[in-house]
C-alpha positions as CSV (number, residue, x, y, z in Angstrom):
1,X,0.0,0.0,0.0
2,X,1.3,3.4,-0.6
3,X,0.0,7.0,0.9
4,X,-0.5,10.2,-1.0
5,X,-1.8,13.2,1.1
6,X,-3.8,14.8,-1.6
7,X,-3.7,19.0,-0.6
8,X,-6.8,20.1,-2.8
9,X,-8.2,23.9,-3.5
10,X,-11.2,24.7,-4.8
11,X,-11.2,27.1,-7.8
12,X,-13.6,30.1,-6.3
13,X,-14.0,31.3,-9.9
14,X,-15.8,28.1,-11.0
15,X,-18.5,28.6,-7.7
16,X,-21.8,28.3,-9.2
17,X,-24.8,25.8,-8.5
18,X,-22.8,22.8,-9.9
19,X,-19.9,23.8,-7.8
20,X,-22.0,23.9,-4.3
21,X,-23.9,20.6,-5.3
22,X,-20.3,18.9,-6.2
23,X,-19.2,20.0,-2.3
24,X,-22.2,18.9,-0.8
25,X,-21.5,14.9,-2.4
26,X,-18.0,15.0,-0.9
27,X,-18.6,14.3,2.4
28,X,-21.0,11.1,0.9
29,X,-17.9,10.2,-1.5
30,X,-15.3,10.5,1.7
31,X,-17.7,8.0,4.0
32,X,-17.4,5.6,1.0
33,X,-13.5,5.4,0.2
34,X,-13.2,5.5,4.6
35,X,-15.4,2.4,4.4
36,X,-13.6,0.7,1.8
37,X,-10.0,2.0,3.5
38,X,-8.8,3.9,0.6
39,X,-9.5,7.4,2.9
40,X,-7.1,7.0,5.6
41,X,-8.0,10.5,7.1
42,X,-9.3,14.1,5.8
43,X,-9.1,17.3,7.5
44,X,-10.1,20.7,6.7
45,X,-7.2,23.5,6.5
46,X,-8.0,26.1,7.7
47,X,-8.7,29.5,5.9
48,X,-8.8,27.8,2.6
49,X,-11.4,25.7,0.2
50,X,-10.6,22.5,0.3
51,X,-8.9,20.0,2.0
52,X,-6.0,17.8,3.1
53,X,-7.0,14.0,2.5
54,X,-4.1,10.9,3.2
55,X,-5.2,7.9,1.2
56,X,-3.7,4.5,1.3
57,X,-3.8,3.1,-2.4
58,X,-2.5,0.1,-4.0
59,X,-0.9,2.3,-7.0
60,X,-0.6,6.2,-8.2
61,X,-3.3,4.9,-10.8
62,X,-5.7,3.8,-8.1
63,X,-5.2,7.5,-7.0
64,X,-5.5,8.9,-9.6
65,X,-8.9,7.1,-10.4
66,X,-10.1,7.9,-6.8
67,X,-9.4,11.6,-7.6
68,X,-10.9,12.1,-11.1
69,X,-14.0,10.2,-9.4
70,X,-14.9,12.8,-6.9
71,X,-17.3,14.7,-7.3
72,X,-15.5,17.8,-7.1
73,X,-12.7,16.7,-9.6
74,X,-13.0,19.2,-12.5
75,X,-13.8,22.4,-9.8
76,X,-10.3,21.8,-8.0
77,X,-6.3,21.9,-8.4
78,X,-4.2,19.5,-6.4
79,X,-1.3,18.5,-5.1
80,X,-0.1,15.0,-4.4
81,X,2.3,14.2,-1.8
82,X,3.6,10.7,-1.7
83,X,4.7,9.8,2.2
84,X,6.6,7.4,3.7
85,X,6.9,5.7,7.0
86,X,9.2,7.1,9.2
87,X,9.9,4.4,11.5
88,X,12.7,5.7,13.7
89,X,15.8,8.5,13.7
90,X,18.7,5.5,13.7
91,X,16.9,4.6,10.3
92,X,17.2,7.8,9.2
93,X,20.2,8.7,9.5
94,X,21.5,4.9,8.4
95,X,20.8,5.7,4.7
């Protein structure tokens, strides 16, 4: 499995009815990749439109499925994080 935290923005420009619809689903879309432990956790940053999501995907193509399915796909910009465990400083600083 590999996690992604997935930083994304809404584009305030595109706000229209479509837009508010599309950020009423996510919540609905969130509970359903948490169920099927693709949504590891998602958090709201604060002072901004959007979000800060960490999934746990097989591949960067499961990801990038998962994004382009949400319902707020085409009304946001993103960026993609990979992370890695960091287990402990003595394996660290043994690389």
């Amino acid at each position: 499995m590999s996690k992604f935290l997935v930083l994304w923005s809404l584009e305030v420009s595109k706000l229209g009815p479509a837009a508010v619809k599309a950020v009423f689903a996510m919540p609905a879309y969130a509970e359903k990749l948490s169920q099927e432990k693709k949504l590891e956790k998602r958090y709201h940053i604060v002072g901004r439109h959007g979000g800060a999501w960490i999934y746990d995907v097989e591949s960067n193509e499961e990801l990038d499925r998962l994004l382009a399915l949400s319902p707020v796909y085409n009304l946001a910009t993103y960026e993609v994080i990979p992370l890695a465990e960091m287990s402990s400083q003595s394996a660290l600083l043994a690389k």
